[in-house]
C-alpha positions as CSV (number, residue, x, y, z in Angstrom):
1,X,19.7,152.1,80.5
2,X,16.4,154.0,79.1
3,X,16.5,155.5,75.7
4,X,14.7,158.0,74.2
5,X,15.4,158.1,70.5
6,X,14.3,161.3,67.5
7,X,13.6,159.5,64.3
8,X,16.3,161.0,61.8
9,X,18.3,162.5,63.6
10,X,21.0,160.2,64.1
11,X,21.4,160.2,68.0
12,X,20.3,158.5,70.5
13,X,20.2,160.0,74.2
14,X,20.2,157.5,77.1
15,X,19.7,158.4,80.8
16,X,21.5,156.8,84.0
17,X,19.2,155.8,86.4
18,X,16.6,153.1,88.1
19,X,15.3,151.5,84.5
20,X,13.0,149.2,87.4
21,X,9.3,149.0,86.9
22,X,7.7,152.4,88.5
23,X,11.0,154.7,88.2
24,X,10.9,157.8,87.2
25,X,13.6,158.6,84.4
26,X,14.8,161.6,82.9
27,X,16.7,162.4,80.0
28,X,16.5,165.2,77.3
29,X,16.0,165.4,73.5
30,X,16.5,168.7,72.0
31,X,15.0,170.3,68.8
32,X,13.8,172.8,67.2
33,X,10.4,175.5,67.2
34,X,9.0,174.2,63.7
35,X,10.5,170.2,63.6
36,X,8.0,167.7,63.8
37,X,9.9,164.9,65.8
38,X,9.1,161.2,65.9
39,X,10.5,160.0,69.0
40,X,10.1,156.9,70.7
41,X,10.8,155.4,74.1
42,X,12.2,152.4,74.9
43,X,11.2,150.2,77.4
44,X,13.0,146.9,76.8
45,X,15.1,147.3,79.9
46,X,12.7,146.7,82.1
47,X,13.1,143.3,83.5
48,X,9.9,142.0,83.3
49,X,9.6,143.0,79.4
50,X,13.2,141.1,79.0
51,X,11.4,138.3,80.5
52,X,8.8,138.2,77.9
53,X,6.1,140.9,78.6
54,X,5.0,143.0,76.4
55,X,3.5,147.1,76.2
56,X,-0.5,146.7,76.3
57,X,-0.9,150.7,75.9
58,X,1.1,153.7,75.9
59,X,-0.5,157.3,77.4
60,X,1.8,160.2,76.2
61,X,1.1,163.6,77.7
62,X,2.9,166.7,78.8
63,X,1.1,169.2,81.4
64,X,0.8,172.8,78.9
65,X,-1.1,173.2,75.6
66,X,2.0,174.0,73.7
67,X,3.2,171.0,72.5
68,X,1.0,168.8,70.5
69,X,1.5,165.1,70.6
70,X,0.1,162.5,68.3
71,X,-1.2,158.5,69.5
72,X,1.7,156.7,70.4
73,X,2.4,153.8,68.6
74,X,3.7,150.6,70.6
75,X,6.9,148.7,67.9
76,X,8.1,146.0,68.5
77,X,6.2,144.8,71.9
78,X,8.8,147.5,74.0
79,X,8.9,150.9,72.4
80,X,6.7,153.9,71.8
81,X,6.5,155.7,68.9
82,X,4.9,159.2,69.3
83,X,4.8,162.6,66.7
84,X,5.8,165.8,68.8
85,X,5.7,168.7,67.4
86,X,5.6,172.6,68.6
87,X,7.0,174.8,71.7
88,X,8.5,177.8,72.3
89,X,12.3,178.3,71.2
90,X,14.2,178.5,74.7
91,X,11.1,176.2,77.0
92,X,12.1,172.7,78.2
93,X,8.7,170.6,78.6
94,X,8.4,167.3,80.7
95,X,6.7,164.5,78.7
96,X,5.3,161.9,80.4
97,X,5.5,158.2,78.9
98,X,3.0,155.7,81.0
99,X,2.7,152.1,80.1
100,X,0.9,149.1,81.1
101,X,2.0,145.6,79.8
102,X,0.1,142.7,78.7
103,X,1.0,141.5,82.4
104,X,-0.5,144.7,83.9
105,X,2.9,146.2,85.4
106,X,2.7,150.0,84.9
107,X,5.9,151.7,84.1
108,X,6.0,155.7,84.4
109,X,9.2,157.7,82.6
110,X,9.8,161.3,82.0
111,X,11.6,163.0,79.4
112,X,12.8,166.4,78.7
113,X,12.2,168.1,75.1
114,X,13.7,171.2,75.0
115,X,13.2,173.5,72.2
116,X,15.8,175.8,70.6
117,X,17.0,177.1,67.5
């Protein structure tokens, strides 16, 4: 199962789903307006990364100019690491998480961060 972790906060949210190379996953982290949020997405459930393959690069993005994201940060040869921080208290904002491994697989995810006081 996927999981898509904020730094500090003591939770960890995990989505149901295809975790197979290419699948798109959704699953939601919410925080709030001002919070600058480390989050970072785990990919160790694919199979080929359990196999030994590890992230080559991570592309973060999400599709408005309201949320700024930092450069990710691969840990550990299977996670992400990314700062997010702004939005507008009440908006939900799809961020995209793309990664290629060392083996060249591509694996696209989506998560929701949804902003509220």
């Amino acid at each position: 199962m996927p999981t898509w972790l904020a730094i500090g906060s003591g939770n960890i949210w995990q989505a149901g789903g295809d975790a197979m190379a290419g699948s798109l996953v959704r699953n939601t982290i919410t925080r709030g307006p001002g919070d600058n949020s480390a989050v970072i997405m785990d990919f160790g459930d694919c199979p080929e990364l359990i196999a030994g393959d590890t992230l080559a690069s991570v592309t973060v993005a999400e599709g408005t100019a309201t949320l700024t994201i930092g450069t990710p940060v691969i840990v550990n040869g299977y996670q992400a690491k990314v700062t997010i921080t702004g939005g507008v208290d009440g908006a939900t904002y799809q961020v995209r998480w793309v990664a290629t491994t060392t083996g060249g697989l591509h694996i696209d995810r989506t998560a929701i961060y949804a902003v509220a006081t």
